[in-house]
C-alpha positions in Angstrom: 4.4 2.9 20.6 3.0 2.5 17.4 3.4 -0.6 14.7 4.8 -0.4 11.3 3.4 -2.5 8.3 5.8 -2.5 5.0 3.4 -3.5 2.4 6.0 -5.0 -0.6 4.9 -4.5 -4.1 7.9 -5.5 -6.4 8.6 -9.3 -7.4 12.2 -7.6 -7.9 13.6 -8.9 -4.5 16.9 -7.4 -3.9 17.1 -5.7 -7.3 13.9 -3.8 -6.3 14.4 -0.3 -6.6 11.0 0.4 -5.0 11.9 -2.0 -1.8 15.4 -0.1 -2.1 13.8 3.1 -0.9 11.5 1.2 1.3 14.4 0.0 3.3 16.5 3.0 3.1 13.2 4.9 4.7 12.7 2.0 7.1 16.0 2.1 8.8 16.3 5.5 9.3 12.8 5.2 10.5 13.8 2.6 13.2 16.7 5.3 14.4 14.4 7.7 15.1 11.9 5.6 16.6 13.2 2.5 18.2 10.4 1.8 20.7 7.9 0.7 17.4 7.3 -2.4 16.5 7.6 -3.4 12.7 6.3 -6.0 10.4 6.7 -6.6 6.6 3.9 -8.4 3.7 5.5 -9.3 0.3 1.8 -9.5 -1.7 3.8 -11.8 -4.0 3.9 -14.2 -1.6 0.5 -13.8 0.2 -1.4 -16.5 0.3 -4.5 -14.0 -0.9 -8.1 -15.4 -1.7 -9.6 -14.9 -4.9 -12.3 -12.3 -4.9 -14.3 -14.0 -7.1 -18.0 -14.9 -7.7 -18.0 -17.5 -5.0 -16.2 -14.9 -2.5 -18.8 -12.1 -3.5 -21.7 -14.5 -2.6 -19.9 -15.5 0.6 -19.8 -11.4 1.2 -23.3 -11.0 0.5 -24.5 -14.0 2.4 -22.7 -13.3 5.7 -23.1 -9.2 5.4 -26.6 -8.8 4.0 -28.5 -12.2 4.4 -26.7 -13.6 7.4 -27.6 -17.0 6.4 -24.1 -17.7 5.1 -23.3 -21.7 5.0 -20.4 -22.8 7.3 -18.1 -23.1 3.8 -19.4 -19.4 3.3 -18.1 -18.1 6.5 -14.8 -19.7 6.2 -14.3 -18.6 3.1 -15.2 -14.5 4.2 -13.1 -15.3 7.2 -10.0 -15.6 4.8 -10.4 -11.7 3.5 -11.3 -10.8 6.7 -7.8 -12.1 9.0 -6.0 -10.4 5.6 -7.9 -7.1 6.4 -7.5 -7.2 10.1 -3.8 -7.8 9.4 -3.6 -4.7 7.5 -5.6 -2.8 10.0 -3.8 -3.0 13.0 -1.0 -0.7 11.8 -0.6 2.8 12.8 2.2 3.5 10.3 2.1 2.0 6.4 5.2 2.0 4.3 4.5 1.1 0.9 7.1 0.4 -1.8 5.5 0.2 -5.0 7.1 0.1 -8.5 4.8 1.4 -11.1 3.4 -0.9 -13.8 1.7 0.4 -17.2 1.3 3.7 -15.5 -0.6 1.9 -12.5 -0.2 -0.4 -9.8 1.3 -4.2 -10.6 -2.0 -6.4 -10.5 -0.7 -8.2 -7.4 -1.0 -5.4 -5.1 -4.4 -4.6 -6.8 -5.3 -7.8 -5.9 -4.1 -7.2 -1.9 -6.1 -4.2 -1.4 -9.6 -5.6 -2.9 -9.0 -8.0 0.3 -7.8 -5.8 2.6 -11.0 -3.0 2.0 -13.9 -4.7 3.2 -16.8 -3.2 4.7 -17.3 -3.2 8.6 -13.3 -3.6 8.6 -12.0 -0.6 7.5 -15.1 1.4 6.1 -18.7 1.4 6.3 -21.9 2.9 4.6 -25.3 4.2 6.1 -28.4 6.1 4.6 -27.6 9.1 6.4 -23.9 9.3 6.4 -22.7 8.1 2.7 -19.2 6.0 2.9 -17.3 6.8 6.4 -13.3 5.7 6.8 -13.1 4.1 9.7 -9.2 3.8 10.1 -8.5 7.4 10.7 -5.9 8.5 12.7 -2.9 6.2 10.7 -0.4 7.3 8.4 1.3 6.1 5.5 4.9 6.7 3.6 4.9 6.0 -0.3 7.8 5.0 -1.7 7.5 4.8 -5.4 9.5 3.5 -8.7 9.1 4.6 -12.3 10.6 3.9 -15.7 9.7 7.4 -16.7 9.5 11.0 -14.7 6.2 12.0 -13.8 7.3 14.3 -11.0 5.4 17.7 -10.6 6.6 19.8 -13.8 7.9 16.8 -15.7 6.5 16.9 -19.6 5.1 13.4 -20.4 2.6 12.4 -22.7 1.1 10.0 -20.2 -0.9 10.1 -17.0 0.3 8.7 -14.1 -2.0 6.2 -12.5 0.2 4.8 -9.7 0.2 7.7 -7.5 -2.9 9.3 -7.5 -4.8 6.0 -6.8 -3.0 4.6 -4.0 -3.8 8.5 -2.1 -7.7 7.8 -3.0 -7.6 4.4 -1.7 -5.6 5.5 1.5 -8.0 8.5 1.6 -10.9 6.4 1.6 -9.9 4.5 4.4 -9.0 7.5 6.4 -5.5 7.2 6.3 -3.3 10.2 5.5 -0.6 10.3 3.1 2.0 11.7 5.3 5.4 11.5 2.9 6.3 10.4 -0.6 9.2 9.8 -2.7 9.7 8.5 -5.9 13.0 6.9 -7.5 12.2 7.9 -11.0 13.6 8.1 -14.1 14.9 4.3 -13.6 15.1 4.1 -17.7 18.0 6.3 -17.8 21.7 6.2 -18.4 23.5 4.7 -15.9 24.9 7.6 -14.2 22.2 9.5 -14.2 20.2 7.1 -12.8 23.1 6.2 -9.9 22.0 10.3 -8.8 18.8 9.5 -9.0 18.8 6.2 -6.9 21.5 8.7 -4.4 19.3 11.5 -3.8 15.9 9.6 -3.4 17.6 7.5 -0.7 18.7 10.1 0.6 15.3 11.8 0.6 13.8 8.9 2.3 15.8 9.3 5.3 15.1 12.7 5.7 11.6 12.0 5.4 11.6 9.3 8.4 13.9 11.3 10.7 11.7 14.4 10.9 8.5 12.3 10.5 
């Protein structure tokens, strides 16, 4: 039996197109596997630390110097329950509108707490950085004002995609599935195909997955 984590990017709420697909992925997902357990993080309304000077110090002082002060370990404590949150899924569905060609800041912001070393990665001499969350999977579900699908002509790069992969790659999970609800800055019957067929490619993708 394995445990799903939807990791929510969009403020949209139910006008999300991202969460749309997420949901839309989700149930057919639960059809085909309805021994797994599920849970759901909004990172707009995580209660996230900041990972600021006073955190790093914290970091250092319970990692490196172990001579953290009580406040210091409390305050590392906070990333860490966030991290070991994140970790205990096998399965990661992420719905994740895009935002000036990357990632909206909040989710940034969620996966500076959830990577932390001796939680989900770790670094030696001899053996470089090492994933240590291998094994998992994760479904990206993505939303875009413009097309940057494989073939599409653009004049931009597309910073939303390829980063989450490396971050997921890091941590030695493997991108099993994507699908992206894009062009949303469209007319509105194109963009009612659009919004049809990637919900529809979603469910495909968690009934054979």
């Amino acid at each position: 039996m394995a445990h799903v984590l939807h990791v929510s990017a969009s403020p949209g709420g139910d006008d999300s197109r991202s969460r749309a697909l997420a949901h839309a992925f989700l149930d057919a997902w639960r059809q085909a596997h309805p021994a797994h357990t599920h849970e759901a993080v909004d990172v707009w309304d995580l209660d996230l630390p900041e990972f600021d000077a006073s955190m790093i110090a914290a970091k250092f002082a319970v990692l490196r110097a172990r001579n953290a002060t009580p406040a210091q370990q409390a305050q590392w404590e906070r990333a860490v329950r966030v991290s070991r949150q994140f970790n205990r899924a096998d399965v990661y569905v992420f719905s994740v509108p895009m935002w000036n060609y990357g990632l909206p800041y909040r989710l940034k912001h969620y996966i500076d707490i959830v990577t932390l070393p001796g939680q989900n990665w770790r670094w030696s001499r001899a053996e470089g950085y090492q994933p240590l969350l291998g094994g998992k999977r994760a479904f990206l579900m993505y939303s875009s004002a413009g097309d940057f699908a494989e073939g599409a002509i653009t004049r931009y790069e597309d910073y939303q995609k390829p980063y989450l992969r490396q971050w997921l790659r890091f941590l030695g999970i493997d991108t099993a599935g994507e699908v992206a609800l894009a062009p949303t800055l469209t007319d509105p019957e194109r963009l009612a195909r659009v919004r049809e067929d990637a919900i529809a490619q979603a469910r495909v993708l968690a009934a054979r997955s």
